[in-house]
Chimera marker file (.cmm) of the C-alpha trace (Angstrom):
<marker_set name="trace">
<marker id="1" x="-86.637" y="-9.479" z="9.876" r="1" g="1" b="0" radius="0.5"/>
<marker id="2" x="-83.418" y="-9.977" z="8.353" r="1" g="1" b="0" radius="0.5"/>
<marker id="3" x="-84.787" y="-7.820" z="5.656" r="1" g="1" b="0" radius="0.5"/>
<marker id="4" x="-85.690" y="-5.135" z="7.761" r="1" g="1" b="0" radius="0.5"/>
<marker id="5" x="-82.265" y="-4.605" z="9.782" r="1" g="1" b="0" radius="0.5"/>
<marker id="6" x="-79.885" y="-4.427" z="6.756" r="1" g="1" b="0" radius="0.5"/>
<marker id="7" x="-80.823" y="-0.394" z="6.900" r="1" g="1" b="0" radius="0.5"/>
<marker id="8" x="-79.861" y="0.154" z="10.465" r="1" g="1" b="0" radius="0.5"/>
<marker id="9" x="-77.050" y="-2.359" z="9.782" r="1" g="1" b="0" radius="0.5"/>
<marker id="10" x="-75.493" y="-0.197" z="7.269" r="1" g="1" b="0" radius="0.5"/>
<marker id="11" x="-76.286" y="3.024" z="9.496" r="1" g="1" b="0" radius="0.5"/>
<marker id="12" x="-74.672" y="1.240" z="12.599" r="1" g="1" b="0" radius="0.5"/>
<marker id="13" x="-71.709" y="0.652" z="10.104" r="1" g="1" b="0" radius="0.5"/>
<marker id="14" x="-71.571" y="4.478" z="8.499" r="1" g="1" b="0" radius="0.5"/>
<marker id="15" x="-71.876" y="5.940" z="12.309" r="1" g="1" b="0" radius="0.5"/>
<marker id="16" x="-69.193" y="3.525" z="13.566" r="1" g="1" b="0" radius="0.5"/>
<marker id="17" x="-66.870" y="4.576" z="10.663" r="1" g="1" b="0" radius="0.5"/>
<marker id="18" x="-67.903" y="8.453" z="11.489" r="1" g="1" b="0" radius="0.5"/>
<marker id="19" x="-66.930" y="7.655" z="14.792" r="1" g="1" b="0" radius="0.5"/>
<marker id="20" x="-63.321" y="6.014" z="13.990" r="1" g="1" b="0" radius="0.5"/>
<marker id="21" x="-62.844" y="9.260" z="11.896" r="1" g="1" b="0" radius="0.5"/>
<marker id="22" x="-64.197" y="11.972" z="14.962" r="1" g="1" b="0" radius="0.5"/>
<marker id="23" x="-61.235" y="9.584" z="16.925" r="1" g="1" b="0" radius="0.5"/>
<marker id="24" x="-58.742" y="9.713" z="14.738" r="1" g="1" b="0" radius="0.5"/>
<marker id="25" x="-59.318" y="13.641" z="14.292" r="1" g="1" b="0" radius="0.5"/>
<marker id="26" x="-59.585" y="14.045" z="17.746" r="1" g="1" b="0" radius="0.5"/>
<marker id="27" x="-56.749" y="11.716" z="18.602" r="1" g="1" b="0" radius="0.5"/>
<marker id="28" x="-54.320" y="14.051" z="16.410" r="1" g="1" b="0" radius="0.5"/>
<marker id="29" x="-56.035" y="17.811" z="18.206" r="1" g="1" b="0" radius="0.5"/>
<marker id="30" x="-54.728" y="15.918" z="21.404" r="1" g="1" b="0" radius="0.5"/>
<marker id="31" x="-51.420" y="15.167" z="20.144" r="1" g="1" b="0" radius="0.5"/>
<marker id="32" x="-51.403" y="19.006" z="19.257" r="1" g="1" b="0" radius="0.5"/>
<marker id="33" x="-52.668" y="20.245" z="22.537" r="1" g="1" b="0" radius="0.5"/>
<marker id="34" x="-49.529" y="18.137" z="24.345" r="1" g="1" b="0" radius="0.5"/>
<marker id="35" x="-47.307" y="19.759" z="21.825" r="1" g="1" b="0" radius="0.5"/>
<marker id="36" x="-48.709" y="23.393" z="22.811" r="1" g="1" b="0" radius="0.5"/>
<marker id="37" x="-48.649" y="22.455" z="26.255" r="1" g="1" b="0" radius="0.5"/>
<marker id="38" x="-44.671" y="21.275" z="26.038" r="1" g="1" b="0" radius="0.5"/>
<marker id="39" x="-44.190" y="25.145" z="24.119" r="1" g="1" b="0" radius="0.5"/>
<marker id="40" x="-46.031" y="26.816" z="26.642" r="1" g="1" b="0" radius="0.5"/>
<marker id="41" x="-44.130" y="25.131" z="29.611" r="1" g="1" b="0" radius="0.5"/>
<marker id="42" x="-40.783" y="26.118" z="27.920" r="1" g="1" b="0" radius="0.5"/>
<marker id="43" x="-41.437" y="29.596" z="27.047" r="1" g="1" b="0" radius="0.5"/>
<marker id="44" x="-42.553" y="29.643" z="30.666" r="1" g="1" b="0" radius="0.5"/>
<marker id="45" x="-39.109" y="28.037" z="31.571" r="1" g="1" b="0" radius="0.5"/>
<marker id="46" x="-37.382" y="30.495" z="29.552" r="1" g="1" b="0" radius="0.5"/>
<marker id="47" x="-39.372" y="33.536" z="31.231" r="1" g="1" b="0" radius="0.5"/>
<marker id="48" x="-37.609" y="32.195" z="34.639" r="1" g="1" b="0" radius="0.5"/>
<marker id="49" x="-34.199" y="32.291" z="32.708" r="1" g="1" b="0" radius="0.5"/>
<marker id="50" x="-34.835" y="35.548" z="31.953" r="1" g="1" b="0" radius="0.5"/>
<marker id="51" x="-35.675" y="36.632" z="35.494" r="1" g="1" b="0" radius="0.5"/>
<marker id="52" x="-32.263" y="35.039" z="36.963" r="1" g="1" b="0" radius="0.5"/>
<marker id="53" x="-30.677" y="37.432" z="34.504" r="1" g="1" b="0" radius="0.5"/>
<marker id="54" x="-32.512" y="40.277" z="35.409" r="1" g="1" b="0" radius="0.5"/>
<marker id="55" x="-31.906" y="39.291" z="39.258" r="1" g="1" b="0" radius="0.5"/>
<marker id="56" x="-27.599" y="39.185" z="37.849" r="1" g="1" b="0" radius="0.5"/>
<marker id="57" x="-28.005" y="42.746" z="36.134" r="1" g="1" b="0" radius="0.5"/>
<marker id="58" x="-29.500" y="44.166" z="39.014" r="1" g="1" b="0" radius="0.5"/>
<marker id="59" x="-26.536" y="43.215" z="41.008" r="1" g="1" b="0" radius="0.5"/>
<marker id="60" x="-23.969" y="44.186" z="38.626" r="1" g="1" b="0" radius="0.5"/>
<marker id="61" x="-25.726" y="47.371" z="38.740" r="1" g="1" b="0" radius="0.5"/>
<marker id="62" x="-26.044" y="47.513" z="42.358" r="1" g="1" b="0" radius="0.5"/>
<marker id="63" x="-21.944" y="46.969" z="42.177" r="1" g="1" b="0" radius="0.5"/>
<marker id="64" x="-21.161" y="49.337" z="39.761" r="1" g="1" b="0" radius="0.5"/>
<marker id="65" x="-23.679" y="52.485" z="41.744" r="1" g="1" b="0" radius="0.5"/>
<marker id="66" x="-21.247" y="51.439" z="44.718" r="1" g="1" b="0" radius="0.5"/>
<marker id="67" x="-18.306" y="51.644" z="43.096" r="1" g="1" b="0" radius="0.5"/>
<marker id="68" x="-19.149" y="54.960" z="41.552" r="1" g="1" b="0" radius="0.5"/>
<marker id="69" x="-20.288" y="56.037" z="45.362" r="1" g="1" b="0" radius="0.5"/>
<marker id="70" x="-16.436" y="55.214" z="46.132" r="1" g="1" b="0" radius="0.5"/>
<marker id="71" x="-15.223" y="56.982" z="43.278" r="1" g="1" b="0" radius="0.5"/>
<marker id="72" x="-16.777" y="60.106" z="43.800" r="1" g="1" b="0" radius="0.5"/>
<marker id="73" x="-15.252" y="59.695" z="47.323" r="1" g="1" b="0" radius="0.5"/>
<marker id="74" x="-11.848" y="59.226" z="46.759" r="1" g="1" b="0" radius="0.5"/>
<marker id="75" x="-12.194" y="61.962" z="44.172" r="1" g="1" b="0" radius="0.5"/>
<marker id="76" x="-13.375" y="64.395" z="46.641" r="1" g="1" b="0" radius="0.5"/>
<marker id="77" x="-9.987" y="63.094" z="49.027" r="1" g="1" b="0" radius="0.5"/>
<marker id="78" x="-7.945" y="63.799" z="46.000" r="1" g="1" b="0" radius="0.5"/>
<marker id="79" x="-8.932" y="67.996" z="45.727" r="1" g="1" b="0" radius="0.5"/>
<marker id="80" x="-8.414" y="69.534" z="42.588" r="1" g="1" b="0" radius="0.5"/>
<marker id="81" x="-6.824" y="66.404" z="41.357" r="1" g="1" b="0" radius="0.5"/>
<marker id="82" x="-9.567" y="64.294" z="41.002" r="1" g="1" b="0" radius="0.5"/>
<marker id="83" x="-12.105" y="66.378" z="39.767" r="1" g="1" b="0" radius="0.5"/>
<marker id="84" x="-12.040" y="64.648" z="36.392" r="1" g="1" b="0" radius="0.5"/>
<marker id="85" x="-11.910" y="61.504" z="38.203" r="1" g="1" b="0" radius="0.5"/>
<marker id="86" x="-15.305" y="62.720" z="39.907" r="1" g="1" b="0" radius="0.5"/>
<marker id="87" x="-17.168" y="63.853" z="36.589" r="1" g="1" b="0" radius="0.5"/>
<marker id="88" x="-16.187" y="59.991" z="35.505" r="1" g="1" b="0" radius="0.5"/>
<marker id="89" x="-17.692" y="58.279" z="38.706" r="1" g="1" b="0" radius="0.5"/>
<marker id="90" x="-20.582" y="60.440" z="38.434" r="1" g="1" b="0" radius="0.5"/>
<marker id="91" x="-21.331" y="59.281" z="34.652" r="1" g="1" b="0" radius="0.5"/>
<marker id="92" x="-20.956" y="55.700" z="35.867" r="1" g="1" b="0" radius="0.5"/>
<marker id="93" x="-23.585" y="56.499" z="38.734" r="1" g="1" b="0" radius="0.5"/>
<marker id="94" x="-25.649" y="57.748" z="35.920" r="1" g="1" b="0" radius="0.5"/>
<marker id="95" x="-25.065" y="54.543" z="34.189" r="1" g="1" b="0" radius="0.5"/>
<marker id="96" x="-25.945" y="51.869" z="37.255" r="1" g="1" b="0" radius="0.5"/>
<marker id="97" x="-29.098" y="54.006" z="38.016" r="1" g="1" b="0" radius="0.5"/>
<marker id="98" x="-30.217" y="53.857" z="34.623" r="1" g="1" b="0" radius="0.5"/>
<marker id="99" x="-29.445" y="49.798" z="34.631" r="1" g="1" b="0" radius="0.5"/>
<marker id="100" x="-31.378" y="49.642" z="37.787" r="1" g="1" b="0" radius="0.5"/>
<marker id="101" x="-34.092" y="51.358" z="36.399" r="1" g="1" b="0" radius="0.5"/>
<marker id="102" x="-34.538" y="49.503" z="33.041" r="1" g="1" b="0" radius="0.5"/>
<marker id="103" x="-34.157" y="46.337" z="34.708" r="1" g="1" b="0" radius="0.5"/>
<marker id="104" x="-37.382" y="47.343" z="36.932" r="1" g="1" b="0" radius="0.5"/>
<marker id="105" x="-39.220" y="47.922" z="34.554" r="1" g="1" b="0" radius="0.5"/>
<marker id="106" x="-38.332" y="44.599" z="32.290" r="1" g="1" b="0" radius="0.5"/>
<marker id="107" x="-39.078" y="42.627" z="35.752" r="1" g="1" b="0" radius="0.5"/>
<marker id="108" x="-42.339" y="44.129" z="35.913" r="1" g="1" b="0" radius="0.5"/>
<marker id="109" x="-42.903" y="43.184" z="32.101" r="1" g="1" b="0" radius="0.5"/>
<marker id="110" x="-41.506" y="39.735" z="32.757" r="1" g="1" b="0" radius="0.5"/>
<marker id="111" x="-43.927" y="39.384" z="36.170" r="1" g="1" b="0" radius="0.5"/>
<marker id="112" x="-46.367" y="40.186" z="33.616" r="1" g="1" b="0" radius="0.5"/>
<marker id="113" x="-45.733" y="37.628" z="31.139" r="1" g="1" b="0" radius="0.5"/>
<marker id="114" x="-44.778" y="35.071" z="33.947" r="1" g="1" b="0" radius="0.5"/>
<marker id="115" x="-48.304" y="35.567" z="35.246" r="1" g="1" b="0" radius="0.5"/>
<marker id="116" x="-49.803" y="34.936" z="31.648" r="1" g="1" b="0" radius="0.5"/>
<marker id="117" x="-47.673" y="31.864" z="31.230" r="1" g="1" b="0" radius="0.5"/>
<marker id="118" x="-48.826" y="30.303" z="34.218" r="1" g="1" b="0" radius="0.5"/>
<marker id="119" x="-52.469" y="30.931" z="33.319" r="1" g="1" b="0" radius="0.5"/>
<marker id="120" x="-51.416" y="29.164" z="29.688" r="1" g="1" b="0" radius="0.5"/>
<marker id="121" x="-50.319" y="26.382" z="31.383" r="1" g="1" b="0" radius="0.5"/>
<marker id="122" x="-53.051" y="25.644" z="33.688" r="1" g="1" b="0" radius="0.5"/>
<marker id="123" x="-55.462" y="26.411" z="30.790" r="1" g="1" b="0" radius="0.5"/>
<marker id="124" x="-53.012" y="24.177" z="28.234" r="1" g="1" b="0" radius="0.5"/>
<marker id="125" x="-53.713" y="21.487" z="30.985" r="1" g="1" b="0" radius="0.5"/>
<marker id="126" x="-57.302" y="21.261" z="31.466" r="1" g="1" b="0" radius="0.5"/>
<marker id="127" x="-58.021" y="21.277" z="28.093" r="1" g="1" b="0" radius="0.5"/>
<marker id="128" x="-55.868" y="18.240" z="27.876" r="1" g="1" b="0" radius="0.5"/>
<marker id="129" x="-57.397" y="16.719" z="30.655" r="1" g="1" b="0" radius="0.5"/>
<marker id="130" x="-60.357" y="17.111" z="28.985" r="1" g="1" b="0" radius="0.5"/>
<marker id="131" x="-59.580" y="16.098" z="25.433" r="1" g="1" b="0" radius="0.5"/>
<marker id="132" x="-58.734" y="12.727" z="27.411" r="1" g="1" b="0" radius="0.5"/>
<marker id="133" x="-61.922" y="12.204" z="29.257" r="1" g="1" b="0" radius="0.5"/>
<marker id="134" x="-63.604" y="13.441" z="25.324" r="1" g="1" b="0" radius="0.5"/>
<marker id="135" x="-61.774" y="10.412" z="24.250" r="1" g="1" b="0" radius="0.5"/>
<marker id="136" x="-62.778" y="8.130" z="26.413" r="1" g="1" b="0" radius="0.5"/>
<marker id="137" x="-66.191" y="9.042" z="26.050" r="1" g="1" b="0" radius="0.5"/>
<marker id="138" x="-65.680" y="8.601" z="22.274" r="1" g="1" b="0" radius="0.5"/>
<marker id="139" x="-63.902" y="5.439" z="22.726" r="1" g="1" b="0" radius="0.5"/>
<marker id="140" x="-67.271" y="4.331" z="24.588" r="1" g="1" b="0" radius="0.5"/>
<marker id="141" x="-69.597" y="5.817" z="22.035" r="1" g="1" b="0" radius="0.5"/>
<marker id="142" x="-67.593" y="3.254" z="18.896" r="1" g="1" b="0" radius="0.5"/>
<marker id="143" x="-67.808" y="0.176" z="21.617" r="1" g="1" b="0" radius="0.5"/>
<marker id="144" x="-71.511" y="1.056" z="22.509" r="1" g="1" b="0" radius="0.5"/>
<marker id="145" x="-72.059" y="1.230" z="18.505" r="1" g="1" b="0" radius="0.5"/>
<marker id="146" x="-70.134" y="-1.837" z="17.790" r="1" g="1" b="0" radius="0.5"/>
<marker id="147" x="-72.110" y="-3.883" z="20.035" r="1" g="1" b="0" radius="0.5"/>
<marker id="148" x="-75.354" y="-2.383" z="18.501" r="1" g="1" b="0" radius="0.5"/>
<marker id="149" x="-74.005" y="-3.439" z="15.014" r="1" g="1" b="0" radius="0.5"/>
<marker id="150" x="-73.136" y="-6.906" z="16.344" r="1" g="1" b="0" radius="0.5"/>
<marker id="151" x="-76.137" y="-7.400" z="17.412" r="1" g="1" b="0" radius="0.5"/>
<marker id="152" x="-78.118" y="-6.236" z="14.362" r="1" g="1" b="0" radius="0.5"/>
<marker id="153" x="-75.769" y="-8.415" z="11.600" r="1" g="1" b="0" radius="0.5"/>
<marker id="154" x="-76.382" y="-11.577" z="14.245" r="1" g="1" b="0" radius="0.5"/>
<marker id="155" x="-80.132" y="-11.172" z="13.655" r="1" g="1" b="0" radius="0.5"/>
<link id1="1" id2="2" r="1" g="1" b="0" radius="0.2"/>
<link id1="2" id2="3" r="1" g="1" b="0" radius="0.2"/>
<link id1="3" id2="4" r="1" g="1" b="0" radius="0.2"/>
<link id1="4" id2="5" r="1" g="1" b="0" radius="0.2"/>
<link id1="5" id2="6" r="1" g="1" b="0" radius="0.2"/>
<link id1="6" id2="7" r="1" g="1" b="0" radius="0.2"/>
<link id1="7" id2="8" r="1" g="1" b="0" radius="0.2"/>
<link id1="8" id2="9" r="1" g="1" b="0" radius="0.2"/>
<link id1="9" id2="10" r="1" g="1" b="0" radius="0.2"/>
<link id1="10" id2="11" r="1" g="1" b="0" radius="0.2"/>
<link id1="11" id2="12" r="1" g="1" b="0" radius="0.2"/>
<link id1="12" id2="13" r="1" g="1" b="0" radius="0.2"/>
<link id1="13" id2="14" r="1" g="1" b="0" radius="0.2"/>
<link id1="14" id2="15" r="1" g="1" b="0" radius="0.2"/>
<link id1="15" id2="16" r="1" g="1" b="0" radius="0.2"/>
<link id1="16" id2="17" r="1" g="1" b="0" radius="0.2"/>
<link id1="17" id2="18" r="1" g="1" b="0" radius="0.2"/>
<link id1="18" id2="19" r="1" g="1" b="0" radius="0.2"/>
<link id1="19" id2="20" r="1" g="1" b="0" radius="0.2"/>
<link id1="20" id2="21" r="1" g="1" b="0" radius="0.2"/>
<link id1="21" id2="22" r="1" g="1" b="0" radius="0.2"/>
<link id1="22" id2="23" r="1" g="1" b="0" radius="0.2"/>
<link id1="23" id2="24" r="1" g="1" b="0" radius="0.2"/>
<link id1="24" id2="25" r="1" g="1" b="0" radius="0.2"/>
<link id1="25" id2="26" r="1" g="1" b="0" radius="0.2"/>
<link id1="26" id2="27" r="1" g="1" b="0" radius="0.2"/>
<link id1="27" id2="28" r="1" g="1" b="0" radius="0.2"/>
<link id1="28" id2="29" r="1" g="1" b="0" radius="0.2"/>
<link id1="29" id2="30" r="1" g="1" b="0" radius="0.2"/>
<link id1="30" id2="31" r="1" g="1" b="0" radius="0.2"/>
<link id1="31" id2="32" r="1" g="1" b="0" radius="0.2"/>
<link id1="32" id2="33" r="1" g="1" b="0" radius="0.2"/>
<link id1="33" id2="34" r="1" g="1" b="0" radius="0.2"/>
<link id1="34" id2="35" r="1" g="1" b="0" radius="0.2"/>
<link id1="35" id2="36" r="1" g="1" b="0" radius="0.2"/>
<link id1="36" id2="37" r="1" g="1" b="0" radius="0.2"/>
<link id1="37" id2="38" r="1" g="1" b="0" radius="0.2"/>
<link id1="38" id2="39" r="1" g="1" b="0" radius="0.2"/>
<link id1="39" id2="40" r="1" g="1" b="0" radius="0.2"/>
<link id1="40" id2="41" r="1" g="1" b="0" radius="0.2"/>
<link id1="41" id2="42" r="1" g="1" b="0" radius="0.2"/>
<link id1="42" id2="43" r="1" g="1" b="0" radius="0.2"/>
<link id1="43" id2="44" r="1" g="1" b="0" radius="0.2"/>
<link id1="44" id2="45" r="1" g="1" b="0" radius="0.2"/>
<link id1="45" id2="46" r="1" g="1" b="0" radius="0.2"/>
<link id1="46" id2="47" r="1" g="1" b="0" radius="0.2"/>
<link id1="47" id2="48" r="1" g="1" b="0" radius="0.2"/>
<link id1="48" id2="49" r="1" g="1" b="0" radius="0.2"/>
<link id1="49" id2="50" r="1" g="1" b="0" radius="0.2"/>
<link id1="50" id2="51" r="1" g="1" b="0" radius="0.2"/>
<link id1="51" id2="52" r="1" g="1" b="0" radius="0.2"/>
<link id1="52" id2="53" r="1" g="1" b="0" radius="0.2"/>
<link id1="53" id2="54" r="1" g="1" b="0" radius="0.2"/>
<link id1="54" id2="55" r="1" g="1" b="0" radius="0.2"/>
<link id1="55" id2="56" r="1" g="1" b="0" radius="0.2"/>
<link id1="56" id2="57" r="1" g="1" b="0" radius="0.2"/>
<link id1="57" id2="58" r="1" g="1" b="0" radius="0.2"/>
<link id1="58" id2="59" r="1" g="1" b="0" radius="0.2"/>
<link id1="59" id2="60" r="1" g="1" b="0" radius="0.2"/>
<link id1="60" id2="61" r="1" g="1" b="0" radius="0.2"/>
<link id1="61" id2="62" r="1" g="1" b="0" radius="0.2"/>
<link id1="62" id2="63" r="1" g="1" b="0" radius="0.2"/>
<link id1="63" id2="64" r="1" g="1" b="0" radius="0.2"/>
<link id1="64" id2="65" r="1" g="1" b="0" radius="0.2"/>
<link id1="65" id2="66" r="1" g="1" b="0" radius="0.2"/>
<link id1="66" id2="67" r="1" g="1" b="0" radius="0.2"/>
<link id1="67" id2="68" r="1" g="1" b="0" radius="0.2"/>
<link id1="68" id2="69" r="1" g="1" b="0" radius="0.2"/>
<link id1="69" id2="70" r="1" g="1" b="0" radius="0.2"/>
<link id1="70" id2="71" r="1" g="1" b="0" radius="0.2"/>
<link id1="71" id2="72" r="1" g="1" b="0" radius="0.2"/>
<link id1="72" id2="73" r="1" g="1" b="0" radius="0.2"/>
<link id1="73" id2="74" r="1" g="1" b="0" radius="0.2"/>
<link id1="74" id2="75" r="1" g="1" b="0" radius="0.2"/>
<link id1="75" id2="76" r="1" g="1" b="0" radius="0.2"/>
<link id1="76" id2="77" r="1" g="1" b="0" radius="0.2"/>
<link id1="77" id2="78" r="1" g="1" b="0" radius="0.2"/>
<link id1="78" id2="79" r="1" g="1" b="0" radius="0.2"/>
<link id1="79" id2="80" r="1" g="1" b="0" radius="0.2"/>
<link id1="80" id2="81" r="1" g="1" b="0" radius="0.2"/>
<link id1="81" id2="82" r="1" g="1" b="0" radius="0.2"/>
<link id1="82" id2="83" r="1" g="1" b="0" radius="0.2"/>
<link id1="83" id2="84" r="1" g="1" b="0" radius="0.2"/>
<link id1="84" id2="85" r="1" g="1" b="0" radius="0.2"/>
<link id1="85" id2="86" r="1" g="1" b="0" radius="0.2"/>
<link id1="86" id2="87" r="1" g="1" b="0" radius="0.2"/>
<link id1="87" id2="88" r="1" g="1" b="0" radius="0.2"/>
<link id1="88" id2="89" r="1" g="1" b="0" radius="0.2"/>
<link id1="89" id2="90" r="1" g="1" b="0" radius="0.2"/>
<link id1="90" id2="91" r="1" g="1" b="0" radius="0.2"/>
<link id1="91" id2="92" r="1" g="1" b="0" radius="0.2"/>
<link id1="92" id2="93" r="1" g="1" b="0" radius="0.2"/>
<link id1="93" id2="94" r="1" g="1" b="0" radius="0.2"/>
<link id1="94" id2="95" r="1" g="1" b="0" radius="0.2"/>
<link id1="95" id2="96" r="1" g="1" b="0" radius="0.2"/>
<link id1="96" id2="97" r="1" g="1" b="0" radius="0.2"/>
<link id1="97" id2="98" r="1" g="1" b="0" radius="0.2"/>
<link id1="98" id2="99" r="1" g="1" b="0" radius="0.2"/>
<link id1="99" id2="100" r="1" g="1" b="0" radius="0.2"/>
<link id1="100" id2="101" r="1" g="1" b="0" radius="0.2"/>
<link id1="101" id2="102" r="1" g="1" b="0" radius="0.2"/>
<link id1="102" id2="103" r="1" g="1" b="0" radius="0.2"/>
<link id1="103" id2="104" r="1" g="1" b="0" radius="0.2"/>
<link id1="104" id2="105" r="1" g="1" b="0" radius="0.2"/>
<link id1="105" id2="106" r="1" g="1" b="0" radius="0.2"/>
<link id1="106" id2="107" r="1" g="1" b="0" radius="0.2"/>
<link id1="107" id2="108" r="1" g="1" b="0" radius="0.2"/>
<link id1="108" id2="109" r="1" g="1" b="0" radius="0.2"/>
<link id1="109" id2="110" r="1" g="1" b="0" radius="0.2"/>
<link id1="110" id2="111" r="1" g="1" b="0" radius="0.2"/>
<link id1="111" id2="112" r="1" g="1" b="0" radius="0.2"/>
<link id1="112" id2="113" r="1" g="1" b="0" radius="0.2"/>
<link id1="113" id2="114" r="1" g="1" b="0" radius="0.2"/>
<link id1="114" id2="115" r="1" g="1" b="0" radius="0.2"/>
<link id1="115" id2="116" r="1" g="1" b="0" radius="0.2"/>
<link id1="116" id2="117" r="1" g="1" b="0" radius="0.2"/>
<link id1="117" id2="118" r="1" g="1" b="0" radius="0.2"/>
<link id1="118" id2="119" r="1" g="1" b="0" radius="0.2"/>
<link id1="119" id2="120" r="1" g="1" b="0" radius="0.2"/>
<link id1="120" id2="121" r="1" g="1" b="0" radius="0.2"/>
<link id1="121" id2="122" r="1" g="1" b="0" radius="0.2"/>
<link id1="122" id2="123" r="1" g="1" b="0" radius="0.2"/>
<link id1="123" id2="124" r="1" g="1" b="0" radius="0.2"/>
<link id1="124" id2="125" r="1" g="1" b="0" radius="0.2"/>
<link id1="125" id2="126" r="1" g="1" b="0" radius="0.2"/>
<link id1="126" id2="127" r="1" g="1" b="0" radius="0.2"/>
<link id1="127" id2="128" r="1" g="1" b="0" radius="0.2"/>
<link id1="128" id2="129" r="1" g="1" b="0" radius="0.2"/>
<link id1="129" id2="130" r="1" g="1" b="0" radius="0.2"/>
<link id1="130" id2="131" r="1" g="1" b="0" radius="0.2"/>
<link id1="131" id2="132" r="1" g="1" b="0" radius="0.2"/>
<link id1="132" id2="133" r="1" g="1" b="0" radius="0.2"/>
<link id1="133" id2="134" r="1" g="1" b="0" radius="0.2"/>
<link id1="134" id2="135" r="1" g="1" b="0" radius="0.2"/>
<link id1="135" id2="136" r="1" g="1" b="0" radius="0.2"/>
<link id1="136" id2="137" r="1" g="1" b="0" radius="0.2"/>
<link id1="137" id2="138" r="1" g="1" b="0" radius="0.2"/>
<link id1="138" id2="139" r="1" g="1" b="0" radius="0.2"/>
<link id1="139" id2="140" r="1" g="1" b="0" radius="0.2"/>
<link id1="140" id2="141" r="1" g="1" b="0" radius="0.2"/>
<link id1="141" id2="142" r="1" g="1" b="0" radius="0.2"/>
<link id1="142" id2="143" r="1" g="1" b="0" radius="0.2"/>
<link id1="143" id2="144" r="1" g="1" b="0" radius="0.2"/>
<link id1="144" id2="145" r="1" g="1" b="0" radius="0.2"/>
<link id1="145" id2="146" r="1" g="1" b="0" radius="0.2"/>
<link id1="146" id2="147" r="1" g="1" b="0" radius="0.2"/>
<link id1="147" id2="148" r="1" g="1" b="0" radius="0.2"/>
<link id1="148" id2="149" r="1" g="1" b="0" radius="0.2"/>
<link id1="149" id2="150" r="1" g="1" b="0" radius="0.2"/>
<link id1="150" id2="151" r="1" g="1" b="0" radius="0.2"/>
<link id1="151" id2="152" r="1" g="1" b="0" radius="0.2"/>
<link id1="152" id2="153" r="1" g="1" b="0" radius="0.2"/>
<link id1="153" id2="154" r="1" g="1" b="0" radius="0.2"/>
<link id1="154" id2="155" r="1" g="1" b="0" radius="0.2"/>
</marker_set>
């Protein structure tokens, strides 16, 4: 009997070291995944950065169209005086709408990008959550094997 094991002995043992391998493989595609998922969370950080300075040109432009606004009024007080002063306040208008505008579109870009962060994230996570359980239920296959090999060397 002892005879006829020493095959599936030395299976058991190549499928056990197979295993360890698969493990170790898969043990280093996790580490991998967490370092994707730590890149993805801080380009998604960085998107959010990015949308606070949107949010501070957008004011500064908002500031500037008003200040323009007041320009163009006191300009219009000051007659013939001020007409330069007017063609100046108008070019700064100019300027803050074309700020607001560009920003607009670079938010909607960002909302964009944002979204497809998020989704990177969530996806980033599950498969990590899963490449967990996949190791656990590799972990189980090399005990389950072990204790077959055990078994077959005792007899």
């Amino acid at each position: 009997m002892n005879e006829e094991t020493k095959p599936a002995a030395t299976v058991n043992q190549q499928n056990m070291t197979t295993m360890n391998n698969v493990n170790t493989n898969w043990e280093t595609e996790l580490a991998d995944m967490k370092d994707l998922k730590e890149s993805v969370e801080k380009m998604h950080n960085d998107v959010q950065d990015i949308n606070k300075i949107i949010n501070v040109i957008n004011e500064i432009s908002r500031q500037a169209n008003l200040l323009a606004l007041n320009a163009s009024i006191e300009a219009a007080s000051a007659g013939d005086a001020g007409k330069g002063f007017s063609v100046v306040a108008s070019e700064i208008r100019k300027l803050a709408v074309q700020s607001a505008d560009s920003t607009k579109e670079i938010a909607a870009i960002i909302e964009k990008i944002t979204a497809q962060s998020n989704d990177m994230v969530q996806k980033t996570q599950a498969s990590l959550d899963g490449g967990h359980k996949q190791s656990q239920l590799i972990s189980e296959a090399i005990s389950s094997t072990e204790k077959v090999y055990n078994r077959t060397t005792a007899l």
